[in-house]
C-alpha positions in Angstrom: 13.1 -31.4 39.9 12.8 -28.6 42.7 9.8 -26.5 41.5 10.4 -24.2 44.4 13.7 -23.2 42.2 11.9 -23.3 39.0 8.9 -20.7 39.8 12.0 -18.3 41.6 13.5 -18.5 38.0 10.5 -18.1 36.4 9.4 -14.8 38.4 13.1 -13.5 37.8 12.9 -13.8 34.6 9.5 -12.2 34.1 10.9 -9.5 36.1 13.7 -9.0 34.8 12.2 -9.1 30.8 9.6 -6.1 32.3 12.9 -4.0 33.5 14.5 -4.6 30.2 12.0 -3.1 28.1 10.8 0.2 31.0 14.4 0.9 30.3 14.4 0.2 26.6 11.7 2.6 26.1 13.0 5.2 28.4 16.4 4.9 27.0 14.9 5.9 23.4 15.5 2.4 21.9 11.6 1.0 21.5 9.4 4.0 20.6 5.3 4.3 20.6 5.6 6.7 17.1 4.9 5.1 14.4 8.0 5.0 11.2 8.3 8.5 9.0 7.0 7.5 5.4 8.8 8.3 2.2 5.7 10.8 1.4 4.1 14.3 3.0 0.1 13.9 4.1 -0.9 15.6 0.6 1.4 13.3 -1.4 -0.3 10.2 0.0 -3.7 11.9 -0.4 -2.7 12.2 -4.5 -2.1 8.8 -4.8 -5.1 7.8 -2.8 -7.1 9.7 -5.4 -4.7 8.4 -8.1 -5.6 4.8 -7.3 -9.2 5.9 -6.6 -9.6 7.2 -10.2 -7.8 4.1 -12.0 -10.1 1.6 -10.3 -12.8 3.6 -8.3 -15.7 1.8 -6.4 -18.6 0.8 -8.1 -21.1 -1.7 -7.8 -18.2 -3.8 -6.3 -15.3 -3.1 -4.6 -12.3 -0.3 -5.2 -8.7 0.2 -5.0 -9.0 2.0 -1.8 -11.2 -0.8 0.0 -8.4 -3.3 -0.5 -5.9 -0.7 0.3 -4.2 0.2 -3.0 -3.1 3.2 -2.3 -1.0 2.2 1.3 0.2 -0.9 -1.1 1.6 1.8 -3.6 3.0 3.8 -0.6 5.2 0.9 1.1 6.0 -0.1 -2.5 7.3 2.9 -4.1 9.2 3.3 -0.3 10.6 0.0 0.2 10.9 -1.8 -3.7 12.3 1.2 -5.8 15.8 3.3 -6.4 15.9 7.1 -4.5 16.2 8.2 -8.6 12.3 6.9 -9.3 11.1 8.2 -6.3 12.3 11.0 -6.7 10.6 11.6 -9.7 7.4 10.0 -8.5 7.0 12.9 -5.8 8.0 15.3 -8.6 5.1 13.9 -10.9 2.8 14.2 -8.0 3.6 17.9 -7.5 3.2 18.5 -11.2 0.2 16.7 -10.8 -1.0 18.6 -8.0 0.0 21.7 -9.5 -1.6 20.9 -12.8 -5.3 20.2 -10.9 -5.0 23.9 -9.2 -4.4 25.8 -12.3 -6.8 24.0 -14.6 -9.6 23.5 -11.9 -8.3 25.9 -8.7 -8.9 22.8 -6.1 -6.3 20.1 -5.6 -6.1 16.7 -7.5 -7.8 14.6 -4.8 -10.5 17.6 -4.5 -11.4 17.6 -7.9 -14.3 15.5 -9.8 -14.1 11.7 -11.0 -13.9 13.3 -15.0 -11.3 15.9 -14.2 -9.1 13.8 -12.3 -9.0 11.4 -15.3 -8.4 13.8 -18.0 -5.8 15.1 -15.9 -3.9 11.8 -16.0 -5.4 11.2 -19.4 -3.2 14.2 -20.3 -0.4 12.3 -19.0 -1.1 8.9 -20.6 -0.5 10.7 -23.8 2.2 13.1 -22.8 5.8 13.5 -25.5 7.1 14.0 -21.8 8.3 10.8 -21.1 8.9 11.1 -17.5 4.8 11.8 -17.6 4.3 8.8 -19.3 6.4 6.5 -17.1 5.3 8.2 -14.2 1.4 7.1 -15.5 2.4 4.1 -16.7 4.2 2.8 -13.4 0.9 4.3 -11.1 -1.3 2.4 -13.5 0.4 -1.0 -13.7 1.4 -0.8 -9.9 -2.1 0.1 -9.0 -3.9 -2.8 -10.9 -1.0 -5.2 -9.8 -2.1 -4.1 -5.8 -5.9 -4.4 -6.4 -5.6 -8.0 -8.0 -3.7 -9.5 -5.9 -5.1 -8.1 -2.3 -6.8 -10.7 -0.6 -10.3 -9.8 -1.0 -10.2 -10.0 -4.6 -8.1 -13.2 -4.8 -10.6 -15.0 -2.9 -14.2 -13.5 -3.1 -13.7 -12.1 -7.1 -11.3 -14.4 -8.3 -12.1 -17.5 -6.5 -7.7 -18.4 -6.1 -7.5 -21.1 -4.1 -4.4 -21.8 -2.0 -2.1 -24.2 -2.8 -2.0 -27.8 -3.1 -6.0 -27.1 -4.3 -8.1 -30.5 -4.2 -7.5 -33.8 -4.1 -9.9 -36.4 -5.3 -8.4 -39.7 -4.4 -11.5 -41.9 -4.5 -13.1 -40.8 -8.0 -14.7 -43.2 -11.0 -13.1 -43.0 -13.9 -15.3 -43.9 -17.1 -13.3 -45.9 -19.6 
């Protein structure tokens, strides 16, 4: 084996991978921005204080310090038809729009007990896009807090797969 050959390959290759992506990047391919999300700045804000005032923080932990909210975002994005989210973002403008004329401040601006009579009022709604919209926030919401990591493995003690084995252990018959 001729290493002389080998390191010449070697630093070809190394300079020819660096080429490839300075021309990649300059030819628009690879970008530095990061990926447009399904919802506007505001909208994620609402369902940060959504998931906030289904499971706020306490003497433990909250939805937001496992990262609910950015769960529900890449969900709702990613998992569900352009029909649902759709009417997710129209639910959050309601929403929105509800908070301002009951309170004049914005949903995520407004106290702990107004937020939740606010979705309260949609909980109980004879709209029944209200009432899935809640129900889908609420169910998607706990479904993100329980299964994070954090809780799986500091509240719920889940241990991974295969679990114990005790091969050596008296049996009393």
């Amino acid at each position: 084996m001729n290493r002389r050959t080998t390191l010449k390959g070697l630093a070809a290759g190394s300079i020819g991978l660096l080429a490839f992506g300075y021309w990649a990047k300059e030819a628009g391919i690879f970008t530095d921005d990061l990926p447009a999300t399904l919802f506007s700045t505001s909208e994620q804000t609402t369902l940060s204080a959504i998931t906030d005032t289904i499971i706020p923080k306490g003497d433990a932990i909250g939805a937001l310090d496992v990262g609910t909210d950015k769960f529900l975002e890449k969900l709702l994005e990613k998992c569900y038809e352009t029909d649902v989210q759709e009417k997710v973002k129209n639910q959050l403008f309601t929403l929105e729009s509800s908070a301002n004329n009951l309170y004049s401040t914005s949903f995520s601006n407004c106290t702990q007990t107004e937020r939740e009579s606010l979705l309260i009022t949609l909980s109980t709604s004879k709209n029944e896009e209200e009432k899935e919209f809640f129900d889908l926030m609420k169910s998607q919401t706990i479904r993100g807090f329980r299964t994070s990591k954090s809780v799986m493995l500091d509240y719920l003690k889940h241990e991974i797969a295969p679990g114990r084995y005790n091969g050596c252990v008296d049996v009393n018959s």
